[in-house]
PDB file of N, CA, C and O in Angstrom:
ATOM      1  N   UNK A   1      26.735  24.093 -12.443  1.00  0.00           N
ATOM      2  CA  UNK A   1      26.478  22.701 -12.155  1.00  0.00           C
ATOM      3  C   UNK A   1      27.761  21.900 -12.321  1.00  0.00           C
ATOM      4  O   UNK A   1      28.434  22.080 -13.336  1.00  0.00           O
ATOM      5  N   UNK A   2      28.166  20.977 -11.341  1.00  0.00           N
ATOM      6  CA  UNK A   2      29.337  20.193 -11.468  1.00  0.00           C
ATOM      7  C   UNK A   2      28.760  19.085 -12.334  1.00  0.00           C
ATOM      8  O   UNK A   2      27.665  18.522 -12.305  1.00  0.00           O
ATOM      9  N   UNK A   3      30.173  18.894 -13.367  1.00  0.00           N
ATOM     10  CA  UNK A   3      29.879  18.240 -14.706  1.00  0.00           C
ATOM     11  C   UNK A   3      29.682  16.510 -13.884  1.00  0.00           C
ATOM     12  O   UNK A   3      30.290  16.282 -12.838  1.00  0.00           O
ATOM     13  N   UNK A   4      28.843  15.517 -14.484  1.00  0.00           N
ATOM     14  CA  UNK A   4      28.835  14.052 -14.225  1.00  0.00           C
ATOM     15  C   UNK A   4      29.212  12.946 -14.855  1.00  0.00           C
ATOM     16  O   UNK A   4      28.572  12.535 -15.824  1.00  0.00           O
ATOM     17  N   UNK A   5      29.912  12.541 -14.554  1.00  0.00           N
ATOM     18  CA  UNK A   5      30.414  11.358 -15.717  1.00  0.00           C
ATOM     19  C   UNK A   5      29.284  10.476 -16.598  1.00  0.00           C
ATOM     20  O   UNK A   5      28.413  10.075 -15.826  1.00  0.00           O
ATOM     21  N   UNK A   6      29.071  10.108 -17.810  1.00  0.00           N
ATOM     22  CA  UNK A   6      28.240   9.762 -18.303  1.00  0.00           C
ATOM     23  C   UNK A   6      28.261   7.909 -18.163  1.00  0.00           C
ATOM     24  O   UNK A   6      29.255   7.213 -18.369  1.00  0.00           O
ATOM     25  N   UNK A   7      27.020   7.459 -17.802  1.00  0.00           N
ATOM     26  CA  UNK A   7      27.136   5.963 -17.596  1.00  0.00           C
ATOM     27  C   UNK A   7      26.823   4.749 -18.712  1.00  0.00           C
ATOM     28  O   UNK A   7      25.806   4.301 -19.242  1.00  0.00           O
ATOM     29  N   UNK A   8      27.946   4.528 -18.760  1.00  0.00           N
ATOM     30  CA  UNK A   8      27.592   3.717 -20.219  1.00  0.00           C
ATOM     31  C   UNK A   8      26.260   2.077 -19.768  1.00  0.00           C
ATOM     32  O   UNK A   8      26.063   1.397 -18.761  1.00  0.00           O
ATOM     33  N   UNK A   9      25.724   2.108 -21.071  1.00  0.00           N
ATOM     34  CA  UNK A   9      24.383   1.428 -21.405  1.00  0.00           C
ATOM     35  C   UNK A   9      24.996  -0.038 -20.260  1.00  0.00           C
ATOM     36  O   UNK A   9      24.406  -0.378 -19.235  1.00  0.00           O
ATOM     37  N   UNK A  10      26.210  -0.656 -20.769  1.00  0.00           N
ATOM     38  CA  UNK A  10      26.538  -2.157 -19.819  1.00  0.00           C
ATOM     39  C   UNK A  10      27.276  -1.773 -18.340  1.00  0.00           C
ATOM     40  O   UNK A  10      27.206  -2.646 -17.474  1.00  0.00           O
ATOM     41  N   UNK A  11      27.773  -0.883 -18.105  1.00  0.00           N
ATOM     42  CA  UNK A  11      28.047  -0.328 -16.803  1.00  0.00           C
ATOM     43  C   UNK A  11      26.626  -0.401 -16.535  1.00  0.00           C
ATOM     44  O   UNK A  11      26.293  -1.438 -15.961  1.00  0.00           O
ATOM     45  N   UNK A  12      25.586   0.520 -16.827  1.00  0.00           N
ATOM     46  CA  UNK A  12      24.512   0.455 -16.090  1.00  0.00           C
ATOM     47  C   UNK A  12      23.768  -0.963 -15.769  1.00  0.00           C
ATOM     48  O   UNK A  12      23.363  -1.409 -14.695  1.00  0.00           O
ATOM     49  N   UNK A  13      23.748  -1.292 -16.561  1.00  0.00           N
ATOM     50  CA  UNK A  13      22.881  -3.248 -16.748  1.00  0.00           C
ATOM     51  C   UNK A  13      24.230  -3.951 -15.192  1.00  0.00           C
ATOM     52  O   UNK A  13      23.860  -4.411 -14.112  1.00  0.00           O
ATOM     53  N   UNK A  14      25.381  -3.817 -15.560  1.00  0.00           N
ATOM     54  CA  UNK A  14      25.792  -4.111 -14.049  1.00  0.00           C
ATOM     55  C   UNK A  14      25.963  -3.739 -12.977  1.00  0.00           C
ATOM     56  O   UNK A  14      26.096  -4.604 -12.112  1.00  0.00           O
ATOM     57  N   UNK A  15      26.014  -2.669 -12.686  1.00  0.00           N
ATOM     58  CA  UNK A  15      25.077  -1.881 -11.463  1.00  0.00           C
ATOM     59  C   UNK A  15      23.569  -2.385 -11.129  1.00  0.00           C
ATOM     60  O   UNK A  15      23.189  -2.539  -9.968  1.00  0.00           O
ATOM     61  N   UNK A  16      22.958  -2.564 -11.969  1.00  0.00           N
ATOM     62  CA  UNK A  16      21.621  -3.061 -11.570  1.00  0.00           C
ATOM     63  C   UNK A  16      21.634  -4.375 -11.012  1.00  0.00           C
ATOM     64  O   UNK A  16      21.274  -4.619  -9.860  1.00  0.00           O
ATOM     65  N   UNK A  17      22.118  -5.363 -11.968  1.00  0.00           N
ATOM     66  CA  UNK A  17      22.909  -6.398 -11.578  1.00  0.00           C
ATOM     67  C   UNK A  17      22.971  -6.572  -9.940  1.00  0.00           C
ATOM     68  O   UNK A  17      22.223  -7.086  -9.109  1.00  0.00           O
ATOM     69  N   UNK A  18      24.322  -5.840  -9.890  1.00  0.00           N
ATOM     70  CA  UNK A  18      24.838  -5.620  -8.208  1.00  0.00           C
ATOM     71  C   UNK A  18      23.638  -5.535  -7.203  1.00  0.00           C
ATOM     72  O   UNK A  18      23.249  -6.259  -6.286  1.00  0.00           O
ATOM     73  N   UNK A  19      23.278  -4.534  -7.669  1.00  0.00           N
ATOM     74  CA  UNK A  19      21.778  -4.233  -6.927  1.00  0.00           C
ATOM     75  C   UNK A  19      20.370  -4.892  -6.628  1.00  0.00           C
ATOM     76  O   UNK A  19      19.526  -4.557  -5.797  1.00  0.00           O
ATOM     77  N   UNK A  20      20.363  -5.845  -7.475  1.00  0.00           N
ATOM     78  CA  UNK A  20      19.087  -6.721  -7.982  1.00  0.00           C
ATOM     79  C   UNK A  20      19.657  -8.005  -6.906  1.00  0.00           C
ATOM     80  O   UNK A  20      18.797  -8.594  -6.252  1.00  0.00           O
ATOM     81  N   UNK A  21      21.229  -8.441  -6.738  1.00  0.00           N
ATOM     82  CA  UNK A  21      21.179  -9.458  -5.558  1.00  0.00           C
ATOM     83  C   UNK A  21      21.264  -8.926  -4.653  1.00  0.00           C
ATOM     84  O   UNK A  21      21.042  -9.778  -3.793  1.00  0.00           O
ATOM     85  N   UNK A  22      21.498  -7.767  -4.051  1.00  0.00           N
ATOM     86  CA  UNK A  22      21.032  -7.379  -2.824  1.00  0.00           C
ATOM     87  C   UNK A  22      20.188  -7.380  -1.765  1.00  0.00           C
ATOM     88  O   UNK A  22      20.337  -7.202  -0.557  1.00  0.00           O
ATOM     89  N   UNK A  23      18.394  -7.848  -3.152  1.00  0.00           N
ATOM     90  CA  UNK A  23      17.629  -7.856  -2.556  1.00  0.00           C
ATOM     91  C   UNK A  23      17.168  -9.102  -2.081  1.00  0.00           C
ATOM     92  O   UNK A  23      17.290 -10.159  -2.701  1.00  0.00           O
ATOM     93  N   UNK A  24      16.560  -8.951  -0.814  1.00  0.00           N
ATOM     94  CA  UNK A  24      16.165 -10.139  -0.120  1.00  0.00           C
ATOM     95  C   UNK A  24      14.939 -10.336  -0.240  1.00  0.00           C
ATOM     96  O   UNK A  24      14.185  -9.717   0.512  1.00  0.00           O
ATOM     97  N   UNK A  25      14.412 -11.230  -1.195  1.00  0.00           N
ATOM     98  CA  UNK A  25      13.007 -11.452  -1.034  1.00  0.00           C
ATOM     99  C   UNK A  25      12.302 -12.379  -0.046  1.00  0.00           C
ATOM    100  O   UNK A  25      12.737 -13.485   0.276  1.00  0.00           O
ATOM    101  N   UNK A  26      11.141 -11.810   0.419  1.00  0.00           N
ATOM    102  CA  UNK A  26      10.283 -12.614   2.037  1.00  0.00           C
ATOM    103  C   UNK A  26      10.150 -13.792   1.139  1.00  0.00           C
ATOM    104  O   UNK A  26      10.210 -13.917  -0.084  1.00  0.00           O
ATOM    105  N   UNK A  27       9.920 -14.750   2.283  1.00  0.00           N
ATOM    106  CA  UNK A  27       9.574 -16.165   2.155  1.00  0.00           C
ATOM    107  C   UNK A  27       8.585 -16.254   1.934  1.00  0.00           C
ATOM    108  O   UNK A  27       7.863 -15.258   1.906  1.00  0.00           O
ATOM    109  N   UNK A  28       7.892 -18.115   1.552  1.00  0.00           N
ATOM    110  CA  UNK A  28       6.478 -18.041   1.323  1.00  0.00           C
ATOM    111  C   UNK A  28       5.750 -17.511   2.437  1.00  0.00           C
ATOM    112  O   UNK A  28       4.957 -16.572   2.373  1.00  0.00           O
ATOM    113  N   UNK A  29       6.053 -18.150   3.445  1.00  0.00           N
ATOM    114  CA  UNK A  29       5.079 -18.171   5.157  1.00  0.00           C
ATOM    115  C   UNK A  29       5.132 -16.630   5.440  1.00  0.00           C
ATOM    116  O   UNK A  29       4.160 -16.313   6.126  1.00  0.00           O
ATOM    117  N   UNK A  30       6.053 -15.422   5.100  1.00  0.00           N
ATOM    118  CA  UNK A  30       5.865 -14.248   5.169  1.00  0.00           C
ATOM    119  C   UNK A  30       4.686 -13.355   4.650  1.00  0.00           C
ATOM    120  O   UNK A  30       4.025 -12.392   5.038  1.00  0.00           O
ATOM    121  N   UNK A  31       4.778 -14.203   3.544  1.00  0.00           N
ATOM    122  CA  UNK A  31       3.985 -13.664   2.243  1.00  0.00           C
ATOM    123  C   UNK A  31       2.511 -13.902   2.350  1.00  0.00           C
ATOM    124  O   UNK A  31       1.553 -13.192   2.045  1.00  0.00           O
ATOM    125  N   UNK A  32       2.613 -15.308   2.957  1.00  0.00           N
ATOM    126  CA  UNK A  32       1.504 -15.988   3.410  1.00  0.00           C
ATOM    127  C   UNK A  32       0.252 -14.808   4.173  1.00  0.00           C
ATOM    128  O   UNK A  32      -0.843 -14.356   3.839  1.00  0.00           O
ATOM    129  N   UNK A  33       1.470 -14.635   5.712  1.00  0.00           N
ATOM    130  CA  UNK A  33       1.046 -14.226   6.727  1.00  0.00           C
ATOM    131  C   UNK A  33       0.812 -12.282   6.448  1.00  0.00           C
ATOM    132  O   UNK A  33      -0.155 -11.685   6.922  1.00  0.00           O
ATOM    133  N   UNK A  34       1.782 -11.670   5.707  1.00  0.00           N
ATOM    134  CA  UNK A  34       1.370 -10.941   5.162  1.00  0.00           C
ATOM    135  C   UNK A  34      -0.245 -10.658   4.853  1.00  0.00           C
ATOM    136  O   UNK A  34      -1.108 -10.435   5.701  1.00  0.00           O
ATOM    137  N   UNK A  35      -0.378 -10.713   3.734  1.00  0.00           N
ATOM    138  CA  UNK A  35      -1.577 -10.940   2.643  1.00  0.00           C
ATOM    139  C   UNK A  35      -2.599 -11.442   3.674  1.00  0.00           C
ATOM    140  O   UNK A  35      -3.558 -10.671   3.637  1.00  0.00           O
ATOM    141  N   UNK A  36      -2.828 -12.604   4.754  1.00  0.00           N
ATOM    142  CA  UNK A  36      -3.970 -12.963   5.736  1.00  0.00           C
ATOM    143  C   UNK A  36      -4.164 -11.759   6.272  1.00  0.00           C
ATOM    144  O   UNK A  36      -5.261 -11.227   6.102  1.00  0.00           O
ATOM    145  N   UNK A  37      -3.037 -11.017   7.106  1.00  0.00           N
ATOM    146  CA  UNK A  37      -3.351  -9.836   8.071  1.00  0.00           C
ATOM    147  C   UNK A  37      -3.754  -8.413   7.395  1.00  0.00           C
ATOM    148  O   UNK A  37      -4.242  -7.538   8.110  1.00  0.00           O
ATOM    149  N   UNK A  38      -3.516  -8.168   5.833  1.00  0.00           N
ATOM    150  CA  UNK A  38      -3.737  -7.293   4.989  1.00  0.00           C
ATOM    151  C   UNK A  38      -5.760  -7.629   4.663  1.00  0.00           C
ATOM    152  O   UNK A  38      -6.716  -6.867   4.518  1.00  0.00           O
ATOM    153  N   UNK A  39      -5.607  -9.121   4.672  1.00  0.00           N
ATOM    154  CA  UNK A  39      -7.527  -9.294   4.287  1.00  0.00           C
ATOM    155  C   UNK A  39      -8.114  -8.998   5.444  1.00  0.00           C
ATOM    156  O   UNK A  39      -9.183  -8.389   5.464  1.00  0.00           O
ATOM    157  N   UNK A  40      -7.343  -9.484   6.801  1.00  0.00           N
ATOM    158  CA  UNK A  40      -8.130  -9.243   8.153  1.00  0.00           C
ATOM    159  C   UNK A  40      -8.302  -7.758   8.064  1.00  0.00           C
ATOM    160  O   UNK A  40      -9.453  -7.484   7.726  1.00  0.00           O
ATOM    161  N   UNK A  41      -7.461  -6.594   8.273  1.00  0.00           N
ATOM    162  CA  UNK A  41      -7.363  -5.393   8.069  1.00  0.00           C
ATOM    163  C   UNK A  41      -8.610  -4.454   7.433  1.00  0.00           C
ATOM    164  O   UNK A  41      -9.383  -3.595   7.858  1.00  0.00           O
ATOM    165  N   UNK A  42      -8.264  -5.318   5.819  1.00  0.00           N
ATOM    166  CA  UNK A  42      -9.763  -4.519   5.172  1.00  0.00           C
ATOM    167  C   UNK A  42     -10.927  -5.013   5.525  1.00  0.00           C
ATOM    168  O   UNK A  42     -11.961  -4.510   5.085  1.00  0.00           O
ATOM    169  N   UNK A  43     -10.945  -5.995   6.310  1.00  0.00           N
ATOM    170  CA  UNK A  43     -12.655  -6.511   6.680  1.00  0.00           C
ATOM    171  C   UNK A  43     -12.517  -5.867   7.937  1.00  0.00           C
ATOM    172  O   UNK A  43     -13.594  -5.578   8.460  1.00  0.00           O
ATOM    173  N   UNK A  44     -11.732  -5.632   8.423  1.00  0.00           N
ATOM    174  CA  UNK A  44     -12.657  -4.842   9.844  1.00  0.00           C
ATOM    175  C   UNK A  44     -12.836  -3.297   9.539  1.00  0.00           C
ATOM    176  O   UNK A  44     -13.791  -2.622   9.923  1.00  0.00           O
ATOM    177  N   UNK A  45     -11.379  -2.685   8.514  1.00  0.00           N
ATOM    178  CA  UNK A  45     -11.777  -1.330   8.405  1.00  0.00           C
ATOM    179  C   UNK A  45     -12.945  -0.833   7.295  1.00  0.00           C
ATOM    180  O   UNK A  45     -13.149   0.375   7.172  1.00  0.00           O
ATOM    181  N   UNK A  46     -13.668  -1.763   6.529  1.00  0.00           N
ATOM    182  CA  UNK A  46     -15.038  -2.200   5.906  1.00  0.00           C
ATOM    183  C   UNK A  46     -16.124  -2.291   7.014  1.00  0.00           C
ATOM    184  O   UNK A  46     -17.158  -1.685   6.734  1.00  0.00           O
ATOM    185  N   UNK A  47     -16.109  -2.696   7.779  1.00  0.00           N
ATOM    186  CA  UNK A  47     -17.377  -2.830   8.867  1.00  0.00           C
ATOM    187  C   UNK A  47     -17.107  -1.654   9.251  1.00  0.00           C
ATOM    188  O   UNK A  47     -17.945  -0.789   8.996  1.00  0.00           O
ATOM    189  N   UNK A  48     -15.733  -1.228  10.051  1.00  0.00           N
ATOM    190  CA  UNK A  48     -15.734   0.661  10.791  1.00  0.00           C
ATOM    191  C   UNK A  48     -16.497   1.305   9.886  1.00  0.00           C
ATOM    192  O   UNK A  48     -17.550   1.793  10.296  1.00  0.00           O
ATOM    193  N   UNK A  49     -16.096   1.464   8.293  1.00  0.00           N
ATOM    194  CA  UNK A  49     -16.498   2.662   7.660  1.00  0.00           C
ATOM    195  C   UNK A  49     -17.483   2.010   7.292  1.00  0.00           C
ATOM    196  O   UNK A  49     -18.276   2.757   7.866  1.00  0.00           O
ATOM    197  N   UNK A  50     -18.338   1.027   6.687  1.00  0.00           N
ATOM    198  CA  UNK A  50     -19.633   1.038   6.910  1.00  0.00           C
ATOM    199  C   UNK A  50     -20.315   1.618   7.972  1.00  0.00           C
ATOM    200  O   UNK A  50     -21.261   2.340   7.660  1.00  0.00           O
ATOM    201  N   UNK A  51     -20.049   1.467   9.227  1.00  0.00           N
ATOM    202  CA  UNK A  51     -20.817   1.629  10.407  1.00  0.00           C
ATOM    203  C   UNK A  51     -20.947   3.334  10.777  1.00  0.00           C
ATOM    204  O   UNK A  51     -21.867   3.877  11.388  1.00  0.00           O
ATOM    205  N   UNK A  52     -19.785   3.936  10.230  1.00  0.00           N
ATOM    206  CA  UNK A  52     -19.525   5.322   9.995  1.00  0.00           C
ATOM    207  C   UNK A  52     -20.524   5.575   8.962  1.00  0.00           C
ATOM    208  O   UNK A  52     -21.474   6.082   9.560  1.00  0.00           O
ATOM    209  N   UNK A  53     -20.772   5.494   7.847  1.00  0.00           N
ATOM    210  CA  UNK A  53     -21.561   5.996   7.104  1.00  0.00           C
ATOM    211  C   UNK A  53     -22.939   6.010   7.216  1.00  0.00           C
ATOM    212  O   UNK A  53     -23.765   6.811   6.778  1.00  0.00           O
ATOM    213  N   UNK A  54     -23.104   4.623   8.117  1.00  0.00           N
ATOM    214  CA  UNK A  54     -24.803   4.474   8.400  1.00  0.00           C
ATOM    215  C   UNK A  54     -24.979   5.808   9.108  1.00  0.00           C
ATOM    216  O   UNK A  54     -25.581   6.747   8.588  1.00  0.00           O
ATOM    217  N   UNK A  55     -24.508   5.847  10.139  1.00  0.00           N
ATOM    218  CA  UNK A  55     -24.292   6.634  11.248  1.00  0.00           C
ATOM    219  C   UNK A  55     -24.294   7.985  10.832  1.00  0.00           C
ATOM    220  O   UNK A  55     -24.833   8.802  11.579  1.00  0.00           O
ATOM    221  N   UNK A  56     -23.655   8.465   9.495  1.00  0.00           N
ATOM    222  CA  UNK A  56     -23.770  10.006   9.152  1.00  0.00           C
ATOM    223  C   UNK A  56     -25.051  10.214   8.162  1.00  0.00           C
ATOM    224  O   UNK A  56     -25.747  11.223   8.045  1.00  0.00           O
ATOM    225  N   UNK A  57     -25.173   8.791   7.390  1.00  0.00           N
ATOM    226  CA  UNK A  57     -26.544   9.232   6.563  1.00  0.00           C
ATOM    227  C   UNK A  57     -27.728   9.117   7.569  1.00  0.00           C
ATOM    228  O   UNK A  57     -28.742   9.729   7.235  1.00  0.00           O
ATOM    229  N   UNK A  58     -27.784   8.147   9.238  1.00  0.00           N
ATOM    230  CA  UNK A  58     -28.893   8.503   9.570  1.00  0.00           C
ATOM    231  C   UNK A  58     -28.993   9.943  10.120  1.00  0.00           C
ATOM    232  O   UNK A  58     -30.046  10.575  10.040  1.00  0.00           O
ATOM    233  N   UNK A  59     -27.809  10.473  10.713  1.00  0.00           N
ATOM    234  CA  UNK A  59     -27.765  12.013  10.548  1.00  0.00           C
ATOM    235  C   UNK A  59     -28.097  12.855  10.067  1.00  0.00           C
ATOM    236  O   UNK A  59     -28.824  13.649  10.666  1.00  0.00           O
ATOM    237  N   UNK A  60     -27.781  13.025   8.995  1.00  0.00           N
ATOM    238  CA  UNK A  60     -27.991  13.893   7.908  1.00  0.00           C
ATOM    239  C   UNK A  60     -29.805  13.683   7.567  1.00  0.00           C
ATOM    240  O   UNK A  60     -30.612  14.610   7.512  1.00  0.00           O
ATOM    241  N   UNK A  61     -30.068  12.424   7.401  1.00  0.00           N
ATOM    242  CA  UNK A  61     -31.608  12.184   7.575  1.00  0.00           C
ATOM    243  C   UNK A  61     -32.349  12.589   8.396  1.00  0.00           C
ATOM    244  O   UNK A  61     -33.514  12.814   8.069  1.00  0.00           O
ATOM    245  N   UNK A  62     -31.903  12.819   9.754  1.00  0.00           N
ATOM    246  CA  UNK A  62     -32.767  13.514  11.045  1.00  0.00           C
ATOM    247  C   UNK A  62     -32.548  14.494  10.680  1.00  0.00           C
ATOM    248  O   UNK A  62     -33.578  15.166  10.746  1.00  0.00           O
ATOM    249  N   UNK A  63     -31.297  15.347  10.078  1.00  0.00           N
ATOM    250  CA  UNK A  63     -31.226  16.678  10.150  1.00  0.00           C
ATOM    251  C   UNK A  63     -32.447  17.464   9.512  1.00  0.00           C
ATOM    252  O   UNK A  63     -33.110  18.430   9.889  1.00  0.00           O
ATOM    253  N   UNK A  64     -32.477  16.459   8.124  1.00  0.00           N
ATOM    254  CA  UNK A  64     -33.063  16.963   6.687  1.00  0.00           C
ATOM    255  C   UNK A  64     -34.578  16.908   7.103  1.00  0.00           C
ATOM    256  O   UNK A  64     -35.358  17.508   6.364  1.00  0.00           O
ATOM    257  N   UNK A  65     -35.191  16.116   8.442  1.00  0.00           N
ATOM    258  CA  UNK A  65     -36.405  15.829   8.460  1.00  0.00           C
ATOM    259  C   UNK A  65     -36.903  17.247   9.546  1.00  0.00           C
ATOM    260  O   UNK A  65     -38.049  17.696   9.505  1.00  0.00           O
ATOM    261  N   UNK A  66     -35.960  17.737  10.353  1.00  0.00           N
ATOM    262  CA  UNK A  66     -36.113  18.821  10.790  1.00  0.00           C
ATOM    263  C   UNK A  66     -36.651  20.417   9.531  1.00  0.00           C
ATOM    264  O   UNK A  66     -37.635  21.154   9.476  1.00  0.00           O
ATOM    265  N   UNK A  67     -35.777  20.332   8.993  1.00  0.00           N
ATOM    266  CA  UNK A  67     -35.640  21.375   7.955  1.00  0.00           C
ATOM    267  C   UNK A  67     -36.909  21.415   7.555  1.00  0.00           C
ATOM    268  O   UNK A  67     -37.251  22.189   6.661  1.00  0.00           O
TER     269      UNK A  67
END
């Protein structure tokens, strides 16, 4: 294994530093619009898989009434 230089405790805290303004955080209206299209999302894929499940338990119910 090639040996690694060891990173001292305040070298590291400024590296993070460096790194921590790098990041660009979304705006409100992103965040906004985000989070709306994330609630739209689970309410329709809530009705699909409801509508899926009716659909396999009335299945499974015709099956079971055969048997």
């Amino acid at each position: 294994m090639a040996e690694q230089k060891k990173t001292s405790p305040a070298e590291f805290l400024r590296q993070v530093q460096t790194e921590a303004r790098k990041v660009v955080w979304p705006t409100r209206e992103e965040t906004v619009r985000t989070a709306i299209f994330v609630f739209i999302l689970m309410l329709i894929l809530s009705v699909f898989f409801l509508g899926v499940d009716t659909l396999f338990s009335a299945v499974v119910r015709w099956l079971l009434t055969i048997a």
